[in-house]
MDTraj code that builds the backbone (N, CA, C; nanometers):
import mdtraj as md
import numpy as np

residues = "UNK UNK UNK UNK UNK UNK UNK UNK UNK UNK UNK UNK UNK UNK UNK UNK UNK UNK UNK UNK UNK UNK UNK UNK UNK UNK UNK UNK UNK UNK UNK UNK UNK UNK UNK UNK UNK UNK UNK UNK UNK UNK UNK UNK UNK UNK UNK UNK UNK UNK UNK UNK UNK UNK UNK UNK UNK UNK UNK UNK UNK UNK UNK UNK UNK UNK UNK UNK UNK UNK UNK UNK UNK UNK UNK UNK UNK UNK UNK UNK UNK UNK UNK UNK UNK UNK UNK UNK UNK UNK UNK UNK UNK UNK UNK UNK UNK UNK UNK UNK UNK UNK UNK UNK UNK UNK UNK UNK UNK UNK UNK UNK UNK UNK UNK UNK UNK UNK UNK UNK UNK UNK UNK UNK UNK UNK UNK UNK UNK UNK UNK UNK UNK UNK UNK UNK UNK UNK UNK UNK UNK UNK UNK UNK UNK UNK UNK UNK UNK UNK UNK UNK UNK UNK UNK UNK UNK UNK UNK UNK UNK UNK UNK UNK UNK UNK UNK UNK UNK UNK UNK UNK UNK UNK UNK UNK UNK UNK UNK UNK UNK UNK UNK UNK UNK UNK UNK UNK".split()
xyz = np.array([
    [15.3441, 19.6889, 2.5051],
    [15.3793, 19.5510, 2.4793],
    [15.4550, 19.4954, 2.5998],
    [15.4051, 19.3371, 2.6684],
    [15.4903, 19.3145, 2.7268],
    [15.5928, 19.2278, 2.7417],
    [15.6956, 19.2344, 2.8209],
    [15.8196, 19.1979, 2.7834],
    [15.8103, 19.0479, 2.8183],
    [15.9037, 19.0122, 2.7137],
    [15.9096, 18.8464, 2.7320],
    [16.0152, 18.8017, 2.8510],
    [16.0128, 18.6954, 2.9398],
    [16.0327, 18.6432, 3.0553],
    [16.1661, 18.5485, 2.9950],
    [16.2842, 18.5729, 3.0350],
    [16.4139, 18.4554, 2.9891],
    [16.4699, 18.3973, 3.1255],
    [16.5001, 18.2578, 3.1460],
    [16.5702, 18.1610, 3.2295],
    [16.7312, 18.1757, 3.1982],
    [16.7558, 18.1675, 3.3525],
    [16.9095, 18.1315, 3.3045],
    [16.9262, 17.9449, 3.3010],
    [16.9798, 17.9103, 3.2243],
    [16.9445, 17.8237, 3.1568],
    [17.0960, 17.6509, 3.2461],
    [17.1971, 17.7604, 3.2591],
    [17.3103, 17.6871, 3.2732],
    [17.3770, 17.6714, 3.3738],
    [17.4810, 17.6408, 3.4229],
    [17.5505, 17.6499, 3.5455],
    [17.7070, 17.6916, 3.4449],
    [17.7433, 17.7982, 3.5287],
    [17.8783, 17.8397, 3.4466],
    [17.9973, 17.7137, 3.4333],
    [18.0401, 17.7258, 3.2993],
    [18.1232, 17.5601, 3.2442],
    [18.1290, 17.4150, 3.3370],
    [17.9894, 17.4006, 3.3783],
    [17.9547, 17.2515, 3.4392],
    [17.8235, 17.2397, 3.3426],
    [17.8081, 17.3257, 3.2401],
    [17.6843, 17.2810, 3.1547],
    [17.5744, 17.2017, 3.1917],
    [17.5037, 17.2428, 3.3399],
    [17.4145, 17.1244, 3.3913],
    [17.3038, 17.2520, 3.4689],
    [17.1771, 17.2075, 3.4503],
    [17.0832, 17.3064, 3.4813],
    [17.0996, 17.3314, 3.6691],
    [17.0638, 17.4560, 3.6563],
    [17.0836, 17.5143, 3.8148],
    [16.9527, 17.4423, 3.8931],
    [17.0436, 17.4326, 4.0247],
    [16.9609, 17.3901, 4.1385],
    [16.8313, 17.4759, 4.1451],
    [16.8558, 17.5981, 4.1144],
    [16.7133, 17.7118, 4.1799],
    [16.7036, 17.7822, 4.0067],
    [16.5997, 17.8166, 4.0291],
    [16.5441, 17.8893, 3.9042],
    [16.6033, 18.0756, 3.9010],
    [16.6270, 18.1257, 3.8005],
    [16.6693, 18.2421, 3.8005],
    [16.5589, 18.3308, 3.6634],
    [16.4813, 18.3607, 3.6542],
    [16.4236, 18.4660, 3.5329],
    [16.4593, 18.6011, 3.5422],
    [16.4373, 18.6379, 3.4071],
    [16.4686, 18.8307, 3.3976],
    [16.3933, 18.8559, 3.2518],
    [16.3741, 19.0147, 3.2620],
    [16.3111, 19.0729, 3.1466],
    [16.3861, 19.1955, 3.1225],
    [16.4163, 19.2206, 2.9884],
    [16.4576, 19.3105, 2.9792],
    [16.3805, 19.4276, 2.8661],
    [16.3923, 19.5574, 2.9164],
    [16.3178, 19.6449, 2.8088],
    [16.3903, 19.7749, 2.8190],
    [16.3237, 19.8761, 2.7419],
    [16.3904, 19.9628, 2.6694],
    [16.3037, 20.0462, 2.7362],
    [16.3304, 20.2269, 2.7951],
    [16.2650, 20.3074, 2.8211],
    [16.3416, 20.4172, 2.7349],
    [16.3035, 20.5094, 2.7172],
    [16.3215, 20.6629, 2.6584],
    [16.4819, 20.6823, 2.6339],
    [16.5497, 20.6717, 2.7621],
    [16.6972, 20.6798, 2.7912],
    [16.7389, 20.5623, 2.8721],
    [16.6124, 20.4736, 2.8932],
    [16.7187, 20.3504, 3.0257],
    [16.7027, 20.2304, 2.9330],
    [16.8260, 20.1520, 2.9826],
    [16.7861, 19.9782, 2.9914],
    [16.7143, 19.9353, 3.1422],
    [16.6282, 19.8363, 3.1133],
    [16.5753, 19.8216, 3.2806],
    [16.5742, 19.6533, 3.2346],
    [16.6049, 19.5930, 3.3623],
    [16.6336, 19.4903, 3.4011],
    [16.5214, 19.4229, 3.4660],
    [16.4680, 19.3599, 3.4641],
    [16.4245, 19.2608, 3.6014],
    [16.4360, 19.1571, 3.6485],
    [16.4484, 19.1000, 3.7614],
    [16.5522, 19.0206, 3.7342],
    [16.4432, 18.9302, 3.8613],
    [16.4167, 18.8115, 3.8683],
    [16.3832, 18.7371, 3.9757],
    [16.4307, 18.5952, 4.0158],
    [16.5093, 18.6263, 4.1816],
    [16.6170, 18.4804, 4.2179],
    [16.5207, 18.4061, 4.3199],
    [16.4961, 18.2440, 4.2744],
    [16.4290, 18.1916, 4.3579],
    [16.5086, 18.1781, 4.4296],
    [16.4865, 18.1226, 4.5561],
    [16.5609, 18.0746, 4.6522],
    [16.4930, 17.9641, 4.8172],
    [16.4780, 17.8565, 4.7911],
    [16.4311, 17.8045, 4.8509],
    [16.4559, 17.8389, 5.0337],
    [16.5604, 17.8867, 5.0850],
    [16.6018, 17.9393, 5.2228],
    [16.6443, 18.0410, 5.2234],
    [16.5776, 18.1525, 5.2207],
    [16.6470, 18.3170, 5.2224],
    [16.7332, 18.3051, 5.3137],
    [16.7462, 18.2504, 5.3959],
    [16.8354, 18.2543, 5.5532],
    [16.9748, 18.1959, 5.5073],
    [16.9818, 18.1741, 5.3783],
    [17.1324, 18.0909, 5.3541],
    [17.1659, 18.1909, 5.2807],
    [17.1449, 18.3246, 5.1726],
    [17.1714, 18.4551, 5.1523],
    [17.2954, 18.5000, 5.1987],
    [17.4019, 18.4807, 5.1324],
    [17.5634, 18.5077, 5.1753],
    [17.5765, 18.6822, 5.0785],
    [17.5662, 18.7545, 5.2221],
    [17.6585, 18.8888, 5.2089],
    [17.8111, 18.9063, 5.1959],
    [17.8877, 18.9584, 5.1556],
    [18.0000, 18.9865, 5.1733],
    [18.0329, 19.1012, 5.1395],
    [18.2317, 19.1392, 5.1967],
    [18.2476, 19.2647, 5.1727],
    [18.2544, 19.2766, 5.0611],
    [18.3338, 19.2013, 4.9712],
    [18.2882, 19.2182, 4.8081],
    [18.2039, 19.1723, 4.7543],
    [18.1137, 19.2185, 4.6721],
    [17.9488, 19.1798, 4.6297],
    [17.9995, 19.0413, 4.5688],
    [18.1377, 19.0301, 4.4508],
    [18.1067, 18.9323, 4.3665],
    [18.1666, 18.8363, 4.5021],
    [18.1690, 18.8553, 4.6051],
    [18.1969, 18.6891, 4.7159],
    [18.0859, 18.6085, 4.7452],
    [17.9287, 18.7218, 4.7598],
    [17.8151, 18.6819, 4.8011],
    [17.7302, 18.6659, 4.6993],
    [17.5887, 18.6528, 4.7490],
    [17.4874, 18.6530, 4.6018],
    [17.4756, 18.7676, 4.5244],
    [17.4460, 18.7543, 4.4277],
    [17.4959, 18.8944, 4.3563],
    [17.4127, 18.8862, 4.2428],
    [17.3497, 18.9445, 4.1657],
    [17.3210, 18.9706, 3.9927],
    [17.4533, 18.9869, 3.8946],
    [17.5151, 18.9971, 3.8005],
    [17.6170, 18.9880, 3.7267],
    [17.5342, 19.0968, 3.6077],
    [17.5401, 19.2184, 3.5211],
    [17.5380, 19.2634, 3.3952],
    [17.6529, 19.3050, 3.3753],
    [17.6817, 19.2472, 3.2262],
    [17.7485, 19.2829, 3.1557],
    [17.7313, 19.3481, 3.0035],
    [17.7496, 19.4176, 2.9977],
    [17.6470, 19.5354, 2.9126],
    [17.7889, 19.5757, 2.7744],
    [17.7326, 19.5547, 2.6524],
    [17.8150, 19.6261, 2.5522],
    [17.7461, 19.6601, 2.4548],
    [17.7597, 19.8249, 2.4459],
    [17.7100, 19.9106, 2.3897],
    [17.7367, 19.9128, 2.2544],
    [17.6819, 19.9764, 2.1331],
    [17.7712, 19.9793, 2.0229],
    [17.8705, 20.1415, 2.0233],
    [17.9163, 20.1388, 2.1155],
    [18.0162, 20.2452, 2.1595],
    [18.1051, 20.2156, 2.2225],
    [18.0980, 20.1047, 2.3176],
    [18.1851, 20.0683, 2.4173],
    [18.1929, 19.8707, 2.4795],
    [18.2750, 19.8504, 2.4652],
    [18.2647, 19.7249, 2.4845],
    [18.3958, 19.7185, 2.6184],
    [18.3216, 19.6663, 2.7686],
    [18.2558, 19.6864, 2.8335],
    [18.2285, 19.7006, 2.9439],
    [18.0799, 19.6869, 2.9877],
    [18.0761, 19.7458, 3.1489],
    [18.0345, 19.6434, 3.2403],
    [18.0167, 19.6562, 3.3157],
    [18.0471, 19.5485, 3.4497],
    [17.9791, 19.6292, 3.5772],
    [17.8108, 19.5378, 3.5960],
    [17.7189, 19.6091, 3.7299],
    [17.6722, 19.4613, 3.8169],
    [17.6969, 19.4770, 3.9034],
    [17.6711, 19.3662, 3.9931],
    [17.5783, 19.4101, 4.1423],
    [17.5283, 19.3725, 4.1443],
    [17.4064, 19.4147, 4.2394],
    [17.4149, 19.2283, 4.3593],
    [17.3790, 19.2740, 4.5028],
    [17.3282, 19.2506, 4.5957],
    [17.1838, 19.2278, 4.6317],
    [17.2177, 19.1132, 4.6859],
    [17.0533, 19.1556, 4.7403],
    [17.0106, 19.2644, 4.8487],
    [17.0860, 19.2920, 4.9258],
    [17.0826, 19.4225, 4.9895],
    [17.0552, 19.5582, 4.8808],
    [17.0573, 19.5394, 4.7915],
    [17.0814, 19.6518, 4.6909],
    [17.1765, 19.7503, 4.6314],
    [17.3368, 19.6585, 4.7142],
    [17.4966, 19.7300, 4.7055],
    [17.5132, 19.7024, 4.4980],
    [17.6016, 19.7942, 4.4859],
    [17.6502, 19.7976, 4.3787],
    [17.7725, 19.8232, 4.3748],
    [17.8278, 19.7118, 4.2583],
    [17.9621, 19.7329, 4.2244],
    [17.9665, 19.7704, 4.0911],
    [18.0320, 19.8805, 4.0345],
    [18.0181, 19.8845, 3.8837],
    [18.1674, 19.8967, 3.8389],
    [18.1968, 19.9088, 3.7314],
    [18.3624, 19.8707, 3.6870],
    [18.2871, 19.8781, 3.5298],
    [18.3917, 19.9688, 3.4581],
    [18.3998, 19.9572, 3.2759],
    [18.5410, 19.8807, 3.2882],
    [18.4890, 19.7963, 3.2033],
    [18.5813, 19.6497, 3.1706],
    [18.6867, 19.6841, 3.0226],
    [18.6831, 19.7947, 2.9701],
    [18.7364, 19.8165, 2.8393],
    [18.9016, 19.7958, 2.8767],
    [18.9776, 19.7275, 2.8410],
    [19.1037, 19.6866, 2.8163],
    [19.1192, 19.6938, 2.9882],
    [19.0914, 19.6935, 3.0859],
    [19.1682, 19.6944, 3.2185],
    [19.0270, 19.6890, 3.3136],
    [19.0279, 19.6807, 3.4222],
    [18.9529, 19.7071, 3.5074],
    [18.9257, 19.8781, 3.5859],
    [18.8370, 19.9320, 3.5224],
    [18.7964, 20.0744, 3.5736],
    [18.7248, 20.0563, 3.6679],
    [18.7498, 20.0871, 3.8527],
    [18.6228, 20.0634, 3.9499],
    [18.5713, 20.2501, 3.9506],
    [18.6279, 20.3092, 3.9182],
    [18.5653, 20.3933, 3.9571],
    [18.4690, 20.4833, 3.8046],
    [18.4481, 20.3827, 3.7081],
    [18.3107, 20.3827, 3.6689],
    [18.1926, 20.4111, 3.7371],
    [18.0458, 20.4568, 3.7065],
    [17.9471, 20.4881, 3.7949],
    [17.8441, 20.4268, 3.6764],
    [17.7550, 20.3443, 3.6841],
    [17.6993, 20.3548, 3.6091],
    [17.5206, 20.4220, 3.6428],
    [17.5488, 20.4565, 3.6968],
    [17.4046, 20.5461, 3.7737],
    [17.2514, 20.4699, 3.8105],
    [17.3125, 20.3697, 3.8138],
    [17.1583, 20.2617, 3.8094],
    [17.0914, 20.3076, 3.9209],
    [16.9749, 20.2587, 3.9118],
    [16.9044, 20.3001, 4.0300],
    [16.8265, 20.1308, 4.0253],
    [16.8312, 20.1402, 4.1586],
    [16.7999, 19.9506, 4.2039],
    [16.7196, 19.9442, 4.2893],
    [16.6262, 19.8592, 4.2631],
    [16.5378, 19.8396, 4.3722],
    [16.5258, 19.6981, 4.4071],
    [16.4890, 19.6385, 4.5597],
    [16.4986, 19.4922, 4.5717],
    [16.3606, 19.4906, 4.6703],
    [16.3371, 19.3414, 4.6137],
    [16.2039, 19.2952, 4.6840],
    [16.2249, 19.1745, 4.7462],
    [16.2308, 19.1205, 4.8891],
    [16.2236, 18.9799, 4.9231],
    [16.1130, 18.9238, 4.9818],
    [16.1104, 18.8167, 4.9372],
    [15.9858, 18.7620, 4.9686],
    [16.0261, 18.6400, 5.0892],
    [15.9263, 18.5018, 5.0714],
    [15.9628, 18.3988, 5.1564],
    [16.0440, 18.2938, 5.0691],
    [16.0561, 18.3068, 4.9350],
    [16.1093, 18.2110, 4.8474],
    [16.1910, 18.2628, 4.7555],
    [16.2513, 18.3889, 4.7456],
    [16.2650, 18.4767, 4.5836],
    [16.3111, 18.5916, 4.6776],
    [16.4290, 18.6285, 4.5618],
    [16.4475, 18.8184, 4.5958],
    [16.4453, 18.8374, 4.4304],
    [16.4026, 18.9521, 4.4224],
    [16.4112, 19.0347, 4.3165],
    [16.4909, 19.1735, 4.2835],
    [16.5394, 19.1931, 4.1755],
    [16.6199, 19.3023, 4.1607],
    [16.5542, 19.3821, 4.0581],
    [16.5083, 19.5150, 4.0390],
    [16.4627, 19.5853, 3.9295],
    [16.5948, 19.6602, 3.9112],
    [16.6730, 19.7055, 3.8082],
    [16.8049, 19.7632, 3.7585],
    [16.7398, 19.8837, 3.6658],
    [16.7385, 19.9709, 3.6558],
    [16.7155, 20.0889, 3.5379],
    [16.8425, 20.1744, 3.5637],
    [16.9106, 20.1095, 3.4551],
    [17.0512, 20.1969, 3.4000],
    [17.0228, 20.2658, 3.2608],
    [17.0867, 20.4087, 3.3434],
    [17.0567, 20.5576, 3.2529],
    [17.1482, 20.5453, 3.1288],
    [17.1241, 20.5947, 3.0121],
    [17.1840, 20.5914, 2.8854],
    [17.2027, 20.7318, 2.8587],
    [17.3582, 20.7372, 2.8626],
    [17.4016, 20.8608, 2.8229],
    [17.4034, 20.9057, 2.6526],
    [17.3035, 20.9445, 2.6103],
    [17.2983, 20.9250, 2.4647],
    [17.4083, 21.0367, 2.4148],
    [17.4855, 20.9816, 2.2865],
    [17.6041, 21.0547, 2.2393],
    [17.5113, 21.1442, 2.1421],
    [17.5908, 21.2463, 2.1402],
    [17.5774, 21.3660, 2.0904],
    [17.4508, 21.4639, 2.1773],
    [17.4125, 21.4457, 2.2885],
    [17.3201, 21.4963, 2.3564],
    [17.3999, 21.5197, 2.4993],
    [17.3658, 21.6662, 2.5575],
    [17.4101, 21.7432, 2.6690],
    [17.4730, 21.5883, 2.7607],
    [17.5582, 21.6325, 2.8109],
    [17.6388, 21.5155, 2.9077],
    [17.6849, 21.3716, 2.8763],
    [17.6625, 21.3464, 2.7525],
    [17.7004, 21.2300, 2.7071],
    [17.8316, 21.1768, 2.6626],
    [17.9163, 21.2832, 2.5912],
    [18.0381, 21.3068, 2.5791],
    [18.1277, 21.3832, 2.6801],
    [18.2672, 21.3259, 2.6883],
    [18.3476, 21.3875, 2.7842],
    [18.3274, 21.3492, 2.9498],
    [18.2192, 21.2298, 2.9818],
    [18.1371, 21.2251, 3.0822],
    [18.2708, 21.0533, 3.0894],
    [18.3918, 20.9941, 3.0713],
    [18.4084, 20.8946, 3.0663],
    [18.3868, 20.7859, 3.2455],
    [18.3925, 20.7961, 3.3122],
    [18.3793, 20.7992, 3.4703],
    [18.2251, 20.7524, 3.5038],
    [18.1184, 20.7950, 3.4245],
    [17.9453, 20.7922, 3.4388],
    [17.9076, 20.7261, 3.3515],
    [17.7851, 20.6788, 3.3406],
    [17.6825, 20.6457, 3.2716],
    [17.7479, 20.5395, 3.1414],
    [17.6660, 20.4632, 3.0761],
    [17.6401, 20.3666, 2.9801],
    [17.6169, 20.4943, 2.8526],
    [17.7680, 20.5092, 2.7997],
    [17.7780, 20.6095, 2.7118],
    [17.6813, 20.4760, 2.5257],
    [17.6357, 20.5614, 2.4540],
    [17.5518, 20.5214, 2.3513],
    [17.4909, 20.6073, 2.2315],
    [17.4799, 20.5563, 2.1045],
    [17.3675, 20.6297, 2.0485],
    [17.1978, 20.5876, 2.1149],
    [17.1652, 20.6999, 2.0496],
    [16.9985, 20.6257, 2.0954],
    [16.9555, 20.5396, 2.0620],
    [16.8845, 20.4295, 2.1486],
    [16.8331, 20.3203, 2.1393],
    [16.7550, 20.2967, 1.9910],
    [16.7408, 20.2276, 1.8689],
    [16.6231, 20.1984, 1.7864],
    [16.6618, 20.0793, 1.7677],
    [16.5574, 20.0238, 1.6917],
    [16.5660, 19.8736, 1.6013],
    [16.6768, 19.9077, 1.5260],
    [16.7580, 19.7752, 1.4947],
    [16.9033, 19.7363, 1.4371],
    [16.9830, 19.7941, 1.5382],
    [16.9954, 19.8375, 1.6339],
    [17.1043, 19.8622, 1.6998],
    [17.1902, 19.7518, 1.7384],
    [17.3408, 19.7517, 1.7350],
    [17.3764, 19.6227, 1.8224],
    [17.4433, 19.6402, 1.9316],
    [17.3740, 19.6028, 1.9944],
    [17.3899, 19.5704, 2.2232],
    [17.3751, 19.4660, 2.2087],
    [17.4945, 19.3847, 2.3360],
    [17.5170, 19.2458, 2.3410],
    [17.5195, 19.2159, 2.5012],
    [17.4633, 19.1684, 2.5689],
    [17.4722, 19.1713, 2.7138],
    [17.5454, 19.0068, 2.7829],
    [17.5305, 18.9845, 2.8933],
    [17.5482, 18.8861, 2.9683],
    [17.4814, 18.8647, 3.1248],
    [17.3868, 18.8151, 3.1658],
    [17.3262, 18.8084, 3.2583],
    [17.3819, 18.6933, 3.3784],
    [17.4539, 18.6780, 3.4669],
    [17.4836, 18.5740, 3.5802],
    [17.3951, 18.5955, 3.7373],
    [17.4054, 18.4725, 3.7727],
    [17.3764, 18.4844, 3.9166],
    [17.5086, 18.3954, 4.0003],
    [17.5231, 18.4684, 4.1345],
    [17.6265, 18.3886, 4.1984],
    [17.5517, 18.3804, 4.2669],
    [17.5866, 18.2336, 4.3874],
    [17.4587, 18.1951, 4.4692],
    [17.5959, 18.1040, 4.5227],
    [17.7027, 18.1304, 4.6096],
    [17.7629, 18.0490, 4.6954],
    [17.6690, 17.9568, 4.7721],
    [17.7300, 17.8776, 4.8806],
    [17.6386, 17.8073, 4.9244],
    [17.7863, 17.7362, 5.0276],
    [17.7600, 17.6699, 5.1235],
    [17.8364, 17.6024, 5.1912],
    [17.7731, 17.4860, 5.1690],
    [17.8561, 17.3572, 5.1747],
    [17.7934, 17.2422, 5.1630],
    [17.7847, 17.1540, 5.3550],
    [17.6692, 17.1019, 5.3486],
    [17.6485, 17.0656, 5.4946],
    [17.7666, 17.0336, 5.5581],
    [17.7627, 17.0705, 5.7048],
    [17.8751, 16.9976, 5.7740],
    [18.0038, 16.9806, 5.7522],
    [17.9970, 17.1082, 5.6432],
    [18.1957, 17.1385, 5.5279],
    [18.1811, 17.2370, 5.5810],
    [18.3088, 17.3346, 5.5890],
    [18.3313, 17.5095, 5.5512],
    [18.3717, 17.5114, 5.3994],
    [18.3330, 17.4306, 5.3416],
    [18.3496, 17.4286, 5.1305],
    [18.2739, 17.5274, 5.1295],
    [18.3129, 17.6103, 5.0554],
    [18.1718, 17.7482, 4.9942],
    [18.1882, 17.6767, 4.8590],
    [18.0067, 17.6218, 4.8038],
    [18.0314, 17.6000, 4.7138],
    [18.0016, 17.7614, 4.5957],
    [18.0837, 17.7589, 4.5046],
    [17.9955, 17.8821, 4.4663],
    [17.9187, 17.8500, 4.2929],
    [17.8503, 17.8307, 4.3007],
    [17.7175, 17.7958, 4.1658],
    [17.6939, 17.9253, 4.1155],
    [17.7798, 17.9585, 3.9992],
    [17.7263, 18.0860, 3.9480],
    [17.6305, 18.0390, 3.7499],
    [17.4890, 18.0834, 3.7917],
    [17.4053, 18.0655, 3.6617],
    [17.4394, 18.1663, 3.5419],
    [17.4372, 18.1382, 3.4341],
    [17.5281, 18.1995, 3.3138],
    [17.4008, 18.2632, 3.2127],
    [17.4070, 18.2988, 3.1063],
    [17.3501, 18.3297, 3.0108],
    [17.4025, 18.3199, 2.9096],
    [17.5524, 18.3325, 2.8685],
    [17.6482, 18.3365, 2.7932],
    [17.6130, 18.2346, 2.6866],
    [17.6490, 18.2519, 2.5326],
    [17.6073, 18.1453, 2.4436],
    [17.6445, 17.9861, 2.4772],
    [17.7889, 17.9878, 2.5269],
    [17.8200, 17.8534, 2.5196],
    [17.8683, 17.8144, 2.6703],
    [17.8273, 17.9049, 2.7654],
    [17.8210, 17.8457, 2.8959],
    [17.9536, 17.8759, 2.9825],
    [18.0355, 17.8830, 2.9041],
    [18.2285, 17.8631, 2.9333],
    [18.2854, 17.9979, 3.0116],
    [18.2079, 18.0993, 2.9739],
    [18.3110, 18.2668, 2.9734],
    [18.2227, 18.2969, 3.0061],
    [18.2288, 18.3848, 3.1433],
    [18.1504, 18.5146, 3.1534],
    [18.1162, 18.6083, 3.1455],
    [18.3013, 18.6690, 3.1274],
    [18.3409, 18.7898, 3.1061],
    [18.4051, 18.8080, 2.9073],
    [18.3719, 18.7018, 2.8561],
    [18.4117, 18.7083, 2.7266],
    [18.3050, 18.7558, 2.6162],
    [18.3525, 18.9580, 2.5932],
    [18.2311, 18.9629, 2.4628],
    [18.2073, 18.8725, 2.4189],
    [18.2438, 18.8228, 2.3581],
    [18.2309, 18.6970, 2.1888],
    [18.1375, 18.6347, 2.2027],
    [18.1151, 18.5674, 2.3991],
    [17.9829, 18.4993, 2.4044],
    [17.9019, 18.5832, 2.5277],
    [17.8522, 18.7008, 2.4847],
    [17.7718, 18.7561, 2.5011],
    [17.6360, 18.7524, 2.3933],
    [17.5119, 18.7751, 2.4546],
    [17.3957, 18.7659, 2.3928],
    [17.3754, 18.8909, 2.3518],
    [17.3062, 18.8490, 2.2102],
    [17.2964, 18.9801, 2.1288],
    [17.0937, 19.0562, 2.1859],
    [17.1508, 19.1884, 2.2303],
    [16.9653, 19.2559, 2.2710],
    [16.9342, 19.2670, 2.1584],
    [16.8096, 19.2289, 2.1444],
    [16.7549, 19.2634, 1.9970],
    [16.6182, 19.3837, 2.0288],
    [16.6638, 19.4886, 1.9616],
    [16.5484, 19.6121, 1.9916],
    [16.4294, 19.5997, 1.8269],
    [16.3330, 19.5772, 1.9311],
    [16.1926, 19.5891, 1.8524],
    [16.1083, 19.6541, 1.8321],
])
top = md.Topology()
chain = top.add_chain()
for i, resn in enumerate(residues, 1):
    res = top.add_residue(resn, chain, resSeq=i)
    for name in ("N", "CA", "C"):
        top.add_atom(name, md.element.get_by_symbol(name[0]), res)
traj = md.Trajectory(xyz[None], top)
């Protein structure tokens, strides 16, 4: 079956549709969540790197398990990763073991994400707190609640303003980092 195609829809609390288009799909493998994720971009050449991912363009997941509420993976278009478990404090030295792949084109980069699921009660899943997207195994009724962003700074002509336009997914547009308006995965 294949996976259905979602827009990010918003501009984070300016509630007004994004300049560039952002889609992603998400599906379920054996032990992974996999992502796909595709950023238009009308001038690849305006593509802001930085030393910290969330300064430049970046992907945003925010992932909550029904075990753990939550984690925090941010991807590059270079293919850098920052990961951090968000549970009561900021953990950077979380790992969440993704494996990432990026594609650029003349208009678009793409990110494929397949993050490993440490299933509980199975060899390495417990006692492992530091690694992996700890979980039961994936089935229908499970509840996982995610959050999908894009940051896409930008300088505005003839300013040093960085503007920074980050696209949301979040129910009501406002919070990025707030479970409550995180989107619920629905497994089918």
């Amino acid at each position: 079956m294949e996976s259905k195609t979602y827009k990010l829809l918003e501009r984070l609390s300016l509630r007004i549709k994004p300049e560039v288009d952002t889609f992603f799909t998400v599906k379920w493998t054996e032990k992974s969540l996999v992502f796909d994720i595709r950023c238009e971009e009308p001038d690849m050449r305006l593509i802001q790197k930085a030393k910290n991912i969330w300064d430049g363009d970046s992907i945003v997941l925010l992932i909550e398990s029904p075990y753990h509420s939550y984690y925090h993976i941010e991807i590059d278009p270079e293919g850098r990763i920052f990961d951090a478990d968000r549970w009561g404090s900021i953990e950077p030295r979380w790992e969440s073991m993704a494996d990432v792949k990026i594609e650029k084109g003349k208009d678009y980069w793409t990110a494929n994400i397949s993050i490993p699921i440490a299933i509980v009660g199975e060899e390495g899943a417990e006692g492992d707190p530091l690694n992996y997207v700890v979980a039961p195994r994936i089935k229908p009724g499970s509840e996982w609640f995610f959050n999908i962003a894009r940051r896409r700074p930008r300088e505005r002509e003839g300013d040093k303003f960085s503007l920074q336009e980050t696209h949301v997914l979040c129910k009501k547009g406002r919070v990025m980092f707030k479970p409550e308006e995180f989107a619920k995965l629905l497994i089918k």
